[in-house]
C-alpha positions as CSV (number, residue, x, y, z in Angstrom):
1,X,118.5,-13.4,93.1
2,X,118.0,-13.5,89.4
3,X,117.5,-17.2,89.7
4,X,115.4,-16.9,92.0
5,X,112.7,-14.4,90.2
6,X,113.7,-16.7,86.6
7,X,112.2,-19.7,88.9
8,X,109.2,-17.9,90.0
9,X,108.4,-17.1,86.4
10,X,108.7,-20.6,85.6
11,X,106.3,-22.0,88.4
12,X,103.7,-19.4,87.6
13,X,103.7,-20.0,83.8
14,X,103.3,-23.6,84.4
15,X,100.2,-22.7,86.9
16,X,98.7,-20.3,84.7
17,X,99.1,-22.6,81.8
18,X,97.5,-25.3,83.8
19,X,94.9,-23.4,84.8
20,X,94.1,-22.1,81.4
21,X,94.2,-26.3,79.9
22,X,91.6,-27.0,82.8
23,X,89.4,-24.1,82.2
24,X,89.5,-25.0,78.4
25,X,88.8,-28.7,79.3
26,X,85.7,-27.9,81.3
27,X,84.4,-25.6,78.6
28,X,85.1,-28.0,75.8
29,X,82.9,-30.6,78.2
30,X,79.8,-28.2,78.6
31,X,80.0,-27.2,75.1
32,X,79.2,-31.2,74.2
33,X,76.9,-31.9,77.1
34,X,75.1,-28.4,76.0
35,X,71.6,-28.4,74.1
36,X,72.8,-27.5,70.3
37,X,69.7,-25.5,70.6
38,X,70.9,-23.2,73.7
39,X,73.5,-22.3,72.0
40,X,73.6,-18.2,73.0
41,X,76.0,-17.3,69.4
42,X,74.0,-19.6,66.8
43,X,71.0,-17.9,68.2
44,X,71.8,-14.5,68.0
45,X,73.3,-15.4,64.5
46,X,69.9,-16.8,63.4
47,X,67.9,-13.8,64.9
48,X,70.1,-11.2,63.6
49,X,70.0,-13.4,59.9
50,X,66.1,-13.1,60.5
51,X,65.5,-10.2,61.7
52,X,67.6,-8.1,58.3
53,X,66.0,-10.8,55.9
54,X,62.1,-9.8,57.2
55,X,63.8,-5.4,57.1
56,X,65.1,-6.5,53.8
57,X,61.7,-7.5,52.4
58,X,60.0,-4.7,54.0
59,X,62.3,-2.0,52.6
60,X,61.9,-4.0,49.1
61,X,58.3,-3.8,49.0
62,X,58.4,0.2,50.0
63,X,60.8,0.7,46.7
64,X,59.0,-1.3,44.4
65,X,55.6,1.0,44.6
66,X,55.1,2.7,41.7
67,X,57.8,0.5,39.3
68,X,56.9,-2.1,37.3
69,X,58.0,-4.6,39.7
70,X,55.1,-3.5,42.3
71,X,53.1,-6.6,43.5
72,X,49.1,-6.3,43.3
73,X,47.3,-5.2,46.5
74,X,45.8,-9.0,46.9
75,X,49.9,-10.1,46.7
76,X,51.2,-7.2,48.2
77,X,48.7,-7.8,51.3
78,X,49.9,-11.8,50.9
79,X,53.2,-11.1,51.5
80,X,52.7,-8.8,54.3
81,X,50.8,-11.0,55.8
82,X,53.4,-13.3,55.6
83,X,55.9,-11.1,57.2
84,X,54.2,-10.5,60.1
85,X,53.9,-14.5,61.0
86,X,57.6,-14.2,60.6
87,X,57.9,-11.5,62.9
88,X,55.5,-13.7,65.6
89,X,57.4,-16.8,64.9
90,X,60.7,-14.5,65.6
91,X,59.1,-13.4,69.2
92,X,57.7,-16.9,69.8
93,X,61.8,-17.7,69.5
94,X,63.0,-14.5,71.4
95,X,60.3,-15.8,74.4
96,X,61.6,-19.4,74.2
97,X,65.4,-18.2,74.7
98,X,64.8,-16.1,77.1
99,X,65.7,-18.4,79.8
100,X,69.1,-19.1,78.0
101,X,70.0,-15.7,77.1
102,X,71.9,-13.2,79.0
103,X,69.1,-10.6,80.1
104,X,70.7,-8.2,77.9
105,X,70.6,-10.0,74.9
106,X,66.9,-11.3,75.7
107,X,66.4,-7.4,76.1
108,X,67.9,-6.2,72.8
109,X,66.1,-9.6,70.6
110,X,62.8,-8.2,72.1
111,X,63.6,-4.3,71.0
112,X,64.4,-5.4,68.0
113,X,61.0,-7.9,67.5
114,X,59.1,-4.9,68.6
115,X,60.8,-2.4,66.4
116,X,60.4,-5.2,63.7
117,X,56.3,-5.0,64.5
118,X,55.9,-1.7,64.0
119,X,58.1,-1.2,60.9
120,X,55.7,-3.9,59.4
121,X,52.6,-2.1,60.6
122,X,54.0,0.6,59.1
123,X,55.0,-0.6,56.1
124,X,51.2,-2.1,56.0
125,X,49.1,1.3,56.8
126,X,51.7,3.1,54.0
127,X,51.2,0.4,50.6
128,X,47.9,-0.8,51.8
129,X,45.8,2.1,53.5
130,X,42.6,1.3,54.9
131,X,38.9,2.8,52.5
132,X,37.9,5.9,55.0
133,X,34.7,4.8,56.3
134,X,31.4,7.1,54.7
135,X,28.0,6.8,56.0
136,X,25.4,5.5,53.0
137,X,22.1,7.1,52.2
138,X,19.1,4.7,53.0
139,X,16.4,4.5,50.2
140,X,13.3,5.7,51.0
141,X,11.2,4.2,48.8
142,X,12.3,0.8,49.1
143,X,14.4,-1.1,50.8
144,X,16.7,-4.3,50.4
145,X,14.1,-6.2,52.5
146,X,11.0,-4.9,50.8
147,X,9.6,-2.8,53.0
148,X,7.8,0.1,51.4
149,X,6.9,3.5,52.5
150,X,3.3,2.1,54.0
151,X,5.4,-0.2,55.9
152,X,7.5,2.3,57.8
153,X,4.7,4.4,58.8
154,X,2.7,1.2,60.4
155,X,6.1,0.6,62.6
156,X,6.1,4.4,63.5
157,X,2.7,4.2,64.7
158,X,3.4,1.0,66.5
159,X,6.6,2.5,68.4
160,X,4.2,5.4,69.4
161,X,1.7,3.5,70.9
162,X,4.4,1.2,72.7
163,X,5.8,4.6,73.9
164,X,2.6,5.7,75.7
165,X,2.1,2.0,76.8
166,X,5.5,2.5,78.7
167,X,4.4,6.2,79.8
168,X,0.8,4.9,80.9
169,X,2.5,2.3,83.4
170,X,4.7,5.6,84.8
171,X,1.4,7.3,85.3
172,X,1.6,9.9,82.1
173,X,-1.5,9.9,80.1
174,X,-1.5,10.7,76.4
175,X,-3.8,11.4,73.9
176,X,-3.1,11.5,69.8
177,X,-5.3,13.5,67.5
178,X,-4.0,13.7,63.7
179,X,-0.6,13.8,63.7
180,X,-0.7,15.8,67.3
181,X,-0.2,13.7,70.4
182,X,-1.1,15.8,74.1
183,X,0.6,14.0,76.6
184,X,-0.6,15.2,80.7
185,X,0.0,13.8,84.0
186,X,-2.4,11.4,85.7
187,X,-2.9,12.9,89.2
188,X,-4.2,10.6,91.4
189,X,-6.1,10.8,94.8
C-alpha cells in the first residue's frame, strides 16, 4: 500500500513539474515576442519613478520660500510651468497604457495623475498668487485717446438724440429744453 501512494507521489511530481517547465516555457516565449514597451512592471516602475520625482520638486519648491535658496517669481513660475508639462506628458502615458494595463492599475496611474494636477495647482495658487483684480478710476479731464471734456459731452448729446430717434420709430415723442427732455406718447387716430 505504501508503494503504491510512494508511486503516486512520484507520477504527480513529475506532472506538476512538467506542467510548471511548460507554463514557464510559454511565458518565457510571450515575454520575447512582447512589445518591450507593454511591459506592465517597467511601466509602473517609470510612473511611480515619475510621479515622486515631479512631488519631489513640488515639495522642494514649497520649502525653499522664504530661504535663500527661493527661486525668483519669473523662475519659480518657469519651473512650474515645467512641472505641469510633466504631469500632462505623465497622463498622455497613463492614456496610452491603458489598453495594456490591468484596469486597476490604469485606475490607480490616473488617481495618482489627477492627485499630481492638483498638488501642482496647488503648489502654483500658494508661491505664485494671482494680483486681486481693482477697478481703475478714469480721468476726466483727459484721456489716453485725447478726448477732452468738450468731446464727451458732443457724444452725450449724440446718444440722446439717437435715443429719441429709436423712441420716435416706437411712436414716443420727445422734446429737450436745456438740460430737461419731456418725453409723451404720440396718439394716433
Amino acid at each position: 500500500m505504501e508503494a503504491k501512494r510512494v508511486q503516486m507521489m512520484d507520477r504527480l511530481a513529475a506532472i506538476d513539474e512538467a506542467r510548471k517547465a511548460d507554463a514557464d516555457a510559454r511565458r518565457a516565449e510571450l515575454d520575447a515576442a512582447a512589445d518591450p514597451r507593454e511591459n506592465i512592471r517597467s511601466f509602473l516602475a517609470g510612473f511611480e519613478e515619475r510621479k515622486a520625482r515631479v512631488e519631489g520638486e513640488v515639495n522642494a519648491h514649497r520649502s525653499a520660500v522664504g530661504t535663500p535658496d527661493a527661486k525668483p517669481a519669473d523662475d519659480l513660475r518657469a519651473a512650474l510651468d515645467a512641472l505641469q508639462a510633466d504631469v500632462i506628458a505623465i497622463e498622455r502615458s497613463v492614456a496610452e497604457a491603458s489598453y495594456f494595463l490591468p484596469a486597476y492599475d490604469s485606475r490607480a496611474c490616473t488617481a495618482a495623475v489627477d492627485h499630481l494636477k492638483k498638488t501642482v495647482a496647488e503648489a502654483t495658487a500658494e508661491l505664485l498668487p494671482r494680483k486681486k483684480f481693482t477697478f481703475s478710476k478714469k480721468k476726466k479731464e483727459a484721456t489716453a485717446s485725447g478726448t477732452t471734456k468738450a468731446d464727451g459731452e458732443k457724444k452725450e448729446k449724440k446718444e440722446a438724440d439717437d435715443v429719441a430717434a429709436q423712441l420716435a420709430r416706437v411712436g414716443i415723442r420727445t422734446t429737450t429744453t436745456g438740460s430737461t427732455t419731456t418725453t409723451q406718447l404720440a396718439t394716433q387716430l
